[in-house]
N, CA, C and O atoms as a printed pandas DataFrame, in Angstrom:
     atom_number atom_name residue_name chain_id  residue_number  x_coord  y_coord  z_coord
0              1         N          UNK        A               1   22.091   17.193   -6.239
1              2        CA          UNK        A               1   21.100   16.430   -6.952
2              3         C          UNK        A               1   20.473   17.343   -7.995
3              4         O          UNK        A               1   20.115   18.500   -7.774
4              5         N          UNK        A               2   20.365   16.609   -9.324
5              6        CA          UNK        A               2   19.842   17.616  -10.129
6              7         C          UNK        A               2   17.924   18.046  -10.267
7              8         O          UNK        A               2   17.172   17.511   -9.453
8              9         N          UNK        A               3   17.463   18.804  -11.109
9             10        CA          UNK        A               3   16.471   19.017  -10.314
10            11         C          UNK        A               3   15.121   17.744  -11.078
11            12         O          UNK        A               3   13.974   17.565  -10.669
12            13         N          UNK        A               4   15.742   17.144  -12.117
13            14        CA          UNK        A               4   15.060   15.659  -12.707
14            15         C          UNK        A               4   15.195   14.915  -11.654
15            16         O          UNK        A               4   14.292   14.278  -11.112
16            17         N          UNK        A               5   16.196   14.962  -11.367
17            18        CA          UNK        A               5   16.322   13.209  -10.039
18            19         C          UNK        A               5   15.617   14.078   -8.754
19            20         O          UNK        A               5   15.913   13.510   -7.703
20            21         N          UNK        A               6   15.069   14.861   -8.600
21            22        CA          UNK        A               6   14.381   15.424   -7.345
22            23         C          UNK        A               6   12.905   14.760   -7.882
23            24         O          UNK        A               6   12.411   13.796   -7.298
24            25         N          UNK        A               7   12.256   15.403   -9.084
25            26        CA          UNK        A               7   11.215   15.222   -9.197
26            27         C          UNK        A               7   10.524   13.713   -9.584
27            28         O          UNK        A               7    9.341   13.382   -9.665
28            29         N          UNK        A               8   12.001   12.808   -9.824
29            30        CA          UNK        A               8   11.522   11.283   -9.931
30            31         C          UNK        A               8   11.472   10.889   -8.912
31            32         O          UNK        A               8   10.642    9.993   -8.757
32            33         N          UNK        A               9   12.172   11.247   -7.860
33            34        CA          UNK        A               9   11.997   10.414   -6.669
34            35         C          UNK        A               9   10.853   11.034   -5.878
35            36         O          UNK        A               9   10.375   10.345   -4.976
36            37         N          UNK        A              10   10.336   12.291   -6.109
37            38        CA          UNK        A              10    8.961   12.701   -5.646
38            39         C          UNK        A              10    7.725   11.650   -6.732
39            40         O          UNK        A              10    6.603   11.505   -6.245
40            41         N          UNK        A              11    7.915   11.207   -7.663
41            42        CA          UNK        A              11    7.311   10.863   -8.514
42            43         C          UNK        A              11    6.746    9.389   -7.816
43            44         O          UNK        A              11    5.624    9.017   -7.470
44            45         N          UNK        A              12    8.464    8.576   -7.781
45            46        CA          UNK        A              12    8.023    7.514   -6.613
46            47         C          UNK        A              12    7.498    7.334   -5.845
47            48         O          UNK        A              12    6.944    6.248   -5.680
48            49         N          UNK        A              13    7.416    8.399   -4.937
49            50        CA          UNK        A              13    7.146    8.352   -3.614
50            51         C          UNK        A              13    5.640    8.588   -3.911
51            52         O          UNK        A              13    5.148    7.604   -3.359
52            53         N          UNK        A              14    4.967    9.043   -4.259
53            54        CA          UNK        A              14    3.650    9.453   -4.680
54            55         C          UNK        A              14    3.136    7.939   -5.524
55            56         O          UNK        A              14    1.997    7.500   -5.369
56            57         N          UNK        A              15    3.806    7.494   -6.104
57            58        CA          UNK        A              15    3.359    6.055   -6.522
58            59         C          UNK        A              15    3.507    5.895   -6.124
59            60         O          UNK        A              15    2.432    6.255   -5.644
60            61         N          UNK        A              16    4.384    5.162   -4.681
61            62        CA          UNK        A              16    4.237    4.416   -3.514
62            63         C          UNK        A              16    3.083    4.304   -2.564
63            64         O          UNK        A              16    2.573    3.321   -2.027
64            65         N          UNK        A              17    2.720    6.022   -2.486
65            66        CA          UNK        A              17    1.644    6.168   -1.750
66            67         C          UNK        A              17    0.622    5.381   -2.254
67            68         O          UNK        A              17    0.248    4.352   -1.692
68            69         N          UNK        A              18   -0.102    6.039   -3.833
69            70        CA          UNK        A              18   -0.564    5.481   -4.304
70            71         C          UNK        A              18   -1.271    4.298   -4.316
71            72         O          UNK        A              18   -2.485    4.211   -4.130
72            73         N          UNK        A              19   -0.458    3.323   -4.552
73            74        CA          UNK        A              19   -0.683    1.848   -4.294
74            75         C          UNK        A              19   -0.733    1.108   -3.105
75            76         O          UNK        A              19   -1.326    0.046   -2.913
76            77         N          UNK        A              20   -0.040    1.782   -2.306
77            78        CA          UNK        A              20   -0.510    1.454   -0.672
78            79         C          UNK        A              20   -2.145    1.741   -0.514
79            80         O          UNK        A              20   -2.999    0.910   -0.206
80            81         N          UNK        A              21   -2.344    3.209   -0.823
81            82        CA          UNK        A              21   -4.168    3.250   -1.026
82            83         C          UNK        A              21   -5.129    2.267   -1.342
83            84         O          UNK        A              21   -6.095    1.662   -0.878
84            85         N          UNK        A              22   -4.123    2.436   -2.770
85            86        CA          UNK        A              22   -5.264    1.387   -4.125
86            87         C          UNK        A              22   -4.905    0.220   -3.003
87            88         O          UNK        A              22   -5.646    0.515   -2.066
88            89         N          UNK        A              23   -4.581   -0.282   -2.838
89            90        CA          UNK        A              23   -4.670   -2.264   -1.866
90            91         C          UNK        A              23   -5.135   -1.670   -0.798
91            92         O          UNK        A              23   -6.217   -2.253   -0.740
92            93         N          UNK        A              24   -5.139   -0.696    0.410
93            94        CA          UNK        A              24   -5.926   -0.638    1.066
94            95         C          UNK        A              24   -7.455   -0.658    0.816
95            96         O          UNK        A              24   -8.282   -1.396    1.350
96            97         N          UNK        A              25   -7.657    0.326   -0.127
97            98        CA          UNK        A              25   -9.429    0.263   -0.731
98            99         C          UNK        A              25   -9.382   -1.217   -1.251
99           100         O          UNK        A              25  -10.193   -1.982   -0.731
100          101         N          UNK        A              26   -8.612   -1.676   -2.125
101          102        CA          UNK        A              26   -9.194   -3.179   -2.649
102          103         C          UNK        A              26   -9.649   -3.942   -1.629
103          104         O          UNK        A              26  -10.682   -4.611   -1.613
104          105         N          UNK        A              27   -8.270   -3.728   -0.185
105          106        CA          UNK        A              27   -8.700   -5.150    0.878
106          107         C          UNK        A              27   -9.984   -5.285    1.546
107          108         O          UNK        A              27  -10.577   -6.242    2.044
108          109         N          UNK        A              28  -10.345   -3.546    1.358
109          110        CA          UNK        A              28  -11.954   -3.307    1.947
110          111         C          UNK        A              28  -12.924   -3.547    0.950
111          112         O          UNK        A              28  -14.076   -3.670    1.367
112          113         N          UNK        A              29  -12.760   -3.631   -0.122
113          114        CA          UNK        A              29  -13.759   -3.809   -0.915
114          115         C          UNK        A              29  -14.130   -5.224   -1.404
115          116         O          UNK        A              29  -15.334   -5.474   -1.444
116          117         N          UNK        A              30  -13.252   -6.194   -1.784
117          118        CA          UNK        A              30  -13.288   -7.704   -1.898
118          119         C          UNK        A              30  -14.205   -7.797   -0.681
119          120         O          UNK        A              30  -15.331   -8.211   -0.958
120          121         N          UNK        A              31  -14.013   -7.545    0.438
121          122        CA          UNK        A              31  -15.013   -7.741    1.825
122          123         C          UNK        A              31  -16.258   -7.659    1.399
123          124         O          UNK        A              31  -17.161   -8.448    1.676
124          125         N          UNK        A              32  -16.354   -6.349    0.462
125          126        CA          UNK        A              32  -17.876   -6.014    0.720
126          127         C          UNK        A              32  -19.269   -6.722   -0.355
127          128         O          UNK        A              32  -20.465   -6.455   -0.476
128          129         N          UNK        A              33  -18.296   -7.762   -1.009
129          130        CA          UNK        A              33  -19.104   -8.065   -2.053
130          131         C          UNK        A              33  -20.096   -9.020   -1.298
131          132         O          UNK        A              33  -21.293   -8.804   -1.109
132          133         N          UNK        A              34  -19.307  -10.215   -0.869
133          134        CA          UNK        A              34  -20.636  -11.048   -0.290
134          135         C          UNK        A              34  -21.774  -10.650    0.723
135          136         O          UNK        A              34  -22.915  -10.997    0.418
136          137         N          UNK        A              35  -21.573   -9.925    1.950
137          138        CA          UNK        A              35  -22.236   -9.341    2.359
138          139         C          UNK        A              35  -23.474   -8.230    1.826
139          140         O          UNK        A              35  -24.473   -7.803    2.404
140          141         N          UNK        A              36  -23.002   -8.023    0.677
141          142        CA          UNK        A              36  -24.126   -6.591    0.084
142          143         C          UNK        A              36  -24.723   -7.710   -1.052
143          144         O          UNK        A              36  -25.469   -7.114   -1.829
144          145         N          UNK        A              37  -24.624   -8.989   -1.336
145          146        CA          UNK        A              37  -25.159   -9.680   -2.185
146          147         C          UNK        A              37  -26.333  -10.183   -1.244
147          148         O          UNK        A              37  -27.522  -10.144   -1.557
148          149         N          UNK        A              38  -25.757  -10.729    0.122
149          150        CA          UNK        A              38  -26.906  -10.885    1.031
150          151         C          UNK        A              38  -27.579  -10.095    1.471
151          152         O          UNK        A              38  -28.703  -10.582    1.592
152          153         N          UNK        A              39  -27.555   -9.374    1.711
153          154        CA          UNK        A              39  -28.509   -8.048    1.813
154          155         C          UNK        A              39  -29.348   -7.974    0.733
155          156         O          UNK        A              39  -30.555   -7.921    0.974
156          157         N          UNK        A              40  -28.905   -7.956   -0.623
157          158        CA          UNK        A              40  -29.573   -7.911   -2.064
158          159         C          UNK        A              40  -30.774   -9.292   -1.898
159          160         O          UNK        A              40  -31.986   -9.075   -1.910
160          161         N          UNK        A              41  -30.352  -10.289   -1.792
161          162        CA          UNK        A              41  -31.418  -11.335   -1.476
162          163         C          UNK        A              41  -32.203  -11.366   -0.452
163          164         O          UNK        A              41  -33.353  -11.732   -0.695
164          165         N          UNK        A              42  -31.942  -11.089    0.657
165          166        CA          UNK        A              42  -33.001  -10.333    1.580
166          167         C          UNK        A              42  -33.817   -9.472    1.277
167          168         O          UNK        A              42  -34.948   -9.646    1.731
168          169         N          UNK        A              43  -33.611   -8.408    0.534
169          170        CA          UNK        A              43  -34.637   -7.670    0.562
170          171         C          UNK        A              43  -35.467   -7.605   -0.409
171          172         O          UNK        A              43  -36.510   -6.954   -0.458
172          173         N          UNK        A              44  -34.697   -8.741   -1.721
173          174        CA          UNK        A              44  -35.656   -9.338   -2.400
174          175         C          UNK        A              44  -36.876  -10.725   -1.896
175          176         O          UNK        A              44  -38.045  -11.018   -2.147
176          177         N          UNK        A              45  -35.781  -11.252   -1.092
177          178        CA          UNK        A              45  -36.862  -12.185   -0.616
178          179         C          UNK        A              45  -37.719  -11.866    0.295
179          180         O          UNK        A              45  -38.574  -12.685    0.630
180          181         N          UNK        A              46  -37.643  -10.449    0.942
181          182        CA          UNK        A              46  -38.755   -9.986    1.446
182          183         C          UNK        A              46  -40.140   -9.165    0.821
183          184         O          UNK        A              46  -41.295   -8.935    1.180
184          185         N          UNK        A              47  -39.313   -8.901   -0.263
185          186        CA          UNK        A              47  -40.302   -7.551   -0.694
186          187         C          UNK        A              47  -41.417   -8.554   -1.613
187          188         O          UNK        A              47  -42.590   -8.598   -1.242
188          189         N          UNK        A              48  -40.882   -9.485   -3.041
189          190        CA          UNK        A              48  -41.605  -10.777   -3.240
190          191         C          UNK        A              48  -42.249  -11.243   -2.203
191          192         O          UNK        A              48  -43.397  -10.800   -2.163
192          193         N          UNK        A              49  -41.988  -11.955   -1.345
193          194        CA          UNK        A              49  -42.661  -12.882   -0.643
194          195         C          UNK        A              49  -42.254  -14.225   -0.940
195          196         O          UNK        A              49  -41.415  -14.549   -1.781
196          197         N          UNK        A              50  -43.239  -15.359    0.187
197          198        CA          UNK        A              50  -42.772  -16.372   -0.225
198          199         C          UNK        A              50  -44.045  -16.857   -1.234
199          200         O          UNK        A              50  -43.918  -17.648   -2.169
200          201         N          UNK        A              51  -45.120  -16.291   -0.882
201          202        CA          UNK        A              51  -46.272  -16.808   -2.226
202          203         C          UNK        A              51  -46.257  -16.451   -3.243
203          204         O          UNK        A              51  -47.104  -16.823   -4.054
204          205         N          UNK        A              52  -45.173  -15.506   -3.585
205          206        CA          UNK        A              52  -44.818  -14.937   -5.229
206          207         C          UNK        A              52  -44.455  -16.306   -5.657
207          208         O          UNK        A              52  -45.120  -16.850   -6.539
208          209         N          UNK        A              53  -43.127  -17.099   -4.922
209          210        CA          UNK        A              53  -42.606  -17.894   -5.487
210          211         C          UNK        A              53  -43.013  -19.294   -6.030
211          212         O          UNK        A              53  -42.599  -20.113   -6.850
212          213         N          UNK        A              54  -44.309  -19.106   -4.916
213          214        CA          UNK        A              54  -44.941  -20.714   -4.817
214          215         C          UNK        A              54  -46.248  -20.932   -5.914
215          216         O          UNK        A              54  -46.542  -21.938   -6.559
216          217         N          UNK        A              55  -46.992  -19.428   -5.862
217          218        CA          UNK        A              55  -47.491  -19.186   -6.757
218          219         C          UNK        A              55  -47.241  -18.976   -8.556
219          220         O          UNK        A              55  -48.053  -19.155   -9.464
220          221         N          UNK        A              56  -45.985  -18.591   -8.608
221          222        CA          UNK        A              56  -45.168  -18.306  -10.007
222          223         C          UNK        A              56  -45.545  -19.597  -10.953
223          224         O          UNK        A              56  -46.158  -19.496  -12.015
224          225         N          UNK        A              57  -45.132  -20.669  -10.456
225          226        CA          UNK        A              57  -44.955  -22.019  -11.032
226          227         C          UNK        A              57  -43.613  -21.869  -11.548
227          228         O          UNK        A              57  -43.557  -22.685  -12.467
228          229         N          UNK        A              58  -42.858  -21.465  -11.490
229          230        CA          UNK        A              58  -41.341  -20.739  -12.144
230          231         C          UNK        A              58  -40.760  -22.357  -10.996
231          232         O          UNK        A              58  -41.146  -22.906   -9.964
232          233         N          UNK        A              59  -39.549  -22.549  -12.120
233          234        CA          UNK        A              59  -38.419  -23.002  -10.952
234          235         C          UNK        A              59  -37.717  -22.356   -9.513
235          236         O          UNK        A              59  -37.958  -21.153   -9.409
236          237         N          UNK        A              60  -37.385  -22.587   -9.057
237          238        CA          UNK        A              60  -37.000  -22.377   -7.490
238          239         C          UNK        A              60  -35.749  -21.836   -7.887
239          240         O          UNK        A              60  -35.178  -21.165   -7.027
240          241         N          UNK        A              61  -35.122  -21.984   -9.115
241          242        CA          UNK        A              61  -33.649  -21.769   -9.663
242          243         C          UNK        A              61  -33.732  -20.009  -10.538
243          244         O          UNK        A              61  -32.785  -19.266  -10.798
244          245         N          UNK        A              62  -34.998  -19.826  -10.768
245          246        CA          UNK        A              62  -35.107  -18.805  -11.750
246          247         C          UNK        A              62  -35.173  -17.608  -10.819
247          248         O          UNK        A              62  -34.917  -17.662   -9.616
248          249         N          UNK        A              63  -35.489  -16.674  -11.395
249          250        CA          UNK        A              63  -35.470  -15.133  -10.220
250          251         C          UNK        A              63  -34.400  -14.434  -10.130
251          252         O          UNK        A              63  -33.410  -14.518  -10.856
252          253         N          UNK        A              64  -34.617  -13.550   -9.013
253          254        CA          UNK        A              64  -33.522  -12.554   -8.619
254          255         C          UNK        A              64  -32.696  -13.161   -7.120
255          256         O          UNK        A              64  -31.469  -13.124   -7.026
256          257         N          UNK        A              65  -33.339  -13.553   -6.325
257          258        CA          UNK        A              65  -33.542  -14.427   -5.311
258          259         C          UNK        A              65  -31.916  -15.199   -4.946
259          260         O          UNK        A              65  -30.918  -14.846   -4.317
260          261         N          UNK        A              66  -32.368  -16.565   -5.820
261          262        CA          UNK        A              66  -31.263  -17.406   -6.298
262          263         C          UNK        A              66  -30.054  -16.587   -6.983
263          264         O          UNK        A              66  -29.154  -16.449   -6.155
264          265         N          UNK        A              67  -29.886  -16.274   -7.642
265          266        CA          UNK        A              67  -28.780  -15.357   -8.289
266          267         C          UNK        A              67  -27.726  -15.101   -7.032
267          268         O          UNK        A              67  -26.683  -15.691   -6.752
268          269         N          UNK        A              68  -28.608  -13.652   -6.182
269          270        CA          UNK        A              68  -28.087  -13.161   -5.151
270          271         C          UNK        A              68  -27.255  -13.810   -4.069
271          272         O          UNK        A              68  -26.235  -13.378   -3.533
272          273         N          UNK        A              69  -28.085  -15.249   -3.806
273          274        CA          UNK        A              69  -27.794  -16.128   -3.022
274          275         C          UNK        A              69  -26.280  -16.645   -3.673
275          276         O          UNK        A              69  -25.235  -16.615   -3.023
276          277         N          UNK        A              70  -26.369  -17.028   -4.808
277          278        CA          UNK        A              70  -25.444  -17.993   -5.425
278          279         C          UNK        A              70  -23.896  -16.870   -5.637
279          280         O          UNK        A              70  -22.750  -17.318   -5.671
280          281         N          UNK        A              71  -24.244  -15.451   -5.749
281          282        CA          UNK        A              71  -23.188  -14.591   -5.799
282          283         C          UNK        A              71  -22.631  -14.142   -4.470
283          284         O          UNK        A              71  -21.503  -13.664   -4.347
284          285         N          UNK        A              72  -23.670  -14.364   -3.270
285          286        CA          UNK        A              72  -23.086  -14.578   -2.306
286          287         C          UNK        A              72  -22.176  -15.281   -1.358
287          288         O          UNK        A              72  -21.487  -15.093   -0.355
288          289         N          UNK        A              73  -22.710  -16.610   -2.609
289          290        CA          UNK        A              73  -21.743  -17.739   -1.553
290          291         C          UNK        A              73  -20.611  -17.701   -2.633
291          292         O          UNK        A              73  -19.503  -17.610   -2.104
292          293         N          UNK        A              74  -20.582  -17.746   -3.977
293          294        CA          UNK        A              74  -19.101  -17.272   -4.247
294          295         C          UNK        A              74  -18.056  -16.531   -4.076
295          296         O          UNK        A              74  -16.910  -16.747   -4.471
296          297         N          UNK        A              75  -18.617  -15.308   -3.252
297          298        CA          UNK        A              75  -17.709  -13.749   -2.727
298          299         C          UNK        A              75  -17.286  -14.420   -1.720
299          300         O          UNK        A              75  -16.175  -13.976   -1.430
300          301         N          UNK        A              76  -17.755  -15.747   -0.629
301          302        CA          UNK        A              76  -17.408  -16.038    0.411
302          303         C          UNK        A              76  -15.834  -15.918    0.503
303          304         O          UNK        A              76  -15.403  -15.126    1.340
304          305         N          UNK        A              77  -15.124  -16.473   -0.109
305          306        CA          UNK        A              77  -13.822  -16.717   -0.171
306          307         C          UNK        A              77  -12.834  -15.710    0.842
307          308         O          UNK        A              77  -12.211  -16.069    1.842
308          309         N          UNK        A              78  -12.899  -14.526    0.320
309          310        CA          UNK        A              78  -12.033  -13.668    0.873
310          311         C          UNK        A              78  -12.517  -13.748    2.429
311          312         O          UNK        A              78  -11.587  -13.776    3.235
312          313         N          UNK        A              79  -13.910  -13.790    2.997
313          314        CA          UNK        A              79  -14.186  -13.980    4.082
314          315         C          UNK        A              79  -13.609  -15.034    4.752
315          316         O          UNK        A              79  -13.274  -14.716    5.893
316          317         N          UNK        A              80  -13.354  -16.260    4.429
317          318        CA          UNK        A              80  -12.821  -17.514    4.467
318          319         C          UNK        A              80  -11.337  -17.511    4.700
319          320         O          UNK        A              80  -10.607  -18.160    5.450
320          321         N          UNK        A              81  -11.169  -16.739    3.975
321          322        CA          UNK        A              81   -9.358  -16.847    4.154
322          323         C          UNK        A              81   -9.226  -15.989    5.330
323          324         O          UNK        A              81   -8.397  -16.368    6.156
324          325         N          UNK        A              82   -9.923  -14.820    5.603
325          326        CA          UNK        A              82   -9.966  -13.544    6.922
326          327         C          UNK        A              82   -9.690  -14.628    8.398
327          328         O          UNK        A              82   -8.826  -14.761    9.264
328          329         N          UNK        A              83  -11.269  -15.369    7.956
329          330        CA          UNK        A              83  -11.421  -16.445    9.235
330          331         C          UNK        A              83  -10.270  -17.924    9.719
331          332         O          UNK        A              83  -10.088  -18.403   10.838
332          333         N          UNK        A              84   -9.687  -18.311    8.431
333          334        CA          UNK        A              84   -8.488  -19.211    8.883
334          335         C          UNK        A              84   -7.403  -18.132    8.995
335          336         O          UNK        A              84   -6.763  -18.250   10.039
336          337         N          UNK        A              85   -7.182  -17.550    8.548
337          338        CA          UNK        A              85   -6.212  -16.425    8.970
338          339         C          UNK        A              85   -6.088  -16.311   10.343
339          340         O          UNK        A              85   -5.078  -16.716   10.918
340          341         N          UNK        A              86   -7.102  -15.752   10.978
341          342        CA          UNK        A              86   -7.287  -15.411   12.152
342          343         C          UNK        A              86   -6.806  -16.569   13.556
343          344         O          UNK        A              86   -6.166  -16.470   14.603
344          345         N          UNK        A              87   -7.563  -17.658   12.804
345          346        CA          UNK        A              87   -7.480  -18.827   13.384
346          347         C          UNK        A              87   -6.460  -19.250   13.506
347          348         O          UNK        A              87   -6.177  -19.655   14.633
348          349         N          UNK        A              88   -5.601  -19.341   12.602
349          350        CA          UNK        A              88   -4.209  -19.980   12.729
350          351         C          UNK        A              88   -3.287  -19.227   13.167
351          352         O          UNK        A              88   -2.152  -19.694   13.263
352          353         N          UNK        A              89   -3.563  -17.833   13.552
353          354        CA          UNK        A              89   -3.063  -16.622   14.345
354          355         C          UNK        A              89   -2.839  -16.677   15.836
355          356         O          UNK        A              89   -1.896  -16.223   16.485
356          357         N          UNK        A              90   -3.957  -17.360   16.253
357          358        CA          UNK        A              90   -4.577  -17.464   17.327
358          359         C          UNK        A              90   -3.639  -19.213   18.280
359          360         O          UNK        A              90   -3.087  -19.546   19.329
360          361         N          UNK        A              91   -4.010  -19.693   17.086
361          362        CA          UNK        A              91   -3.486  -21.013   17.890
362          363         C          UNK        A              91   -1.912  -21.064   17.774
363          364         O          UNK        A              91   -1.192  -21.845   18.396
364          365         N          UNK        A              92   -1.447  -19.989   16.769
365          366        CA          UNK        A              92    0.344  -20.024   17.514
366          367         C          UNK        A              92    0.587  -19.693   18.536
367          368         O          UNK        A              92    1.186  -20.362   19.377
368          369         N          UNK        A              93    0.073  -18.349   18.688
369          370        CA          UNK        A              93   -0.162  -17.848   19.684
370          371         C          UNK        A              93   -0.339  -18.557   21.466
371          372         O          UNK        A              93    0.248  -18.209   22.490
372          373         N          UNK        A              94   -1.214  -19.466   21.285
373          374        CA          UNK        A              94   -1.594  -20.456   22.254
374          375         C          UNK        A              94   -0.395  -21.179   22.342
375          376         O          UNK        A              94   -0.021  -21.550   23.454
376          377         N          UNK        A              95    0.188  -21.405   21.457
377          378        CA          UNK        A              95    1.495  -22.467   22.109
378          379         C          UNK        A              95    2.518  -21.992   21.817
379          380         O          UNK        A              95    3.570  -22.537   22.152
């Protein structure tokens, strides 16, 4: 083998690794969005209060609050697919 075709197929193999990583970190990270959005609205809706809001005269829609909430339930997804995943794992399984 010459010593180019040594160092491409080391080349591969190191991109192989690579990208096995990169999708391991992605599969953990898609996870972490909705959860740290709820957290983000929690500790806004604690640190405000609820008489900031009532007091404001502001819409119920405006804030930091709502945002958090609303970016939370859109990240849901990947959680969603985890949970029928699981589920439909489970009930082959059973029969």
């Amino acid at each position: 083998m010459s010593k180019a075709g040594f160092i491409t197929q080391g080349c591969d193999a190191t991109r192989e690794h690579g990208s096995v990583a990169a999708k391991g970190a992605a599969d953990v990270l898609y996870l972490a969005a909705a959860p740290t959005f709820a957290v983000m609205a929690l500790v806004t809706g604690l640190r405000g209060g609820p008489a900031e809001v009532l007091c404001s005269g502001a819409s119920l829609l405006s804030g930091m609050l709502p945002m958090y909430l609303l970016m939370s339930a859109f990240h849901m997804a990947p959680w969603l697919k985890l949970v029928a995943g699981r589920r439909s794992g489970t009930s082959r399984s059973l029969t």
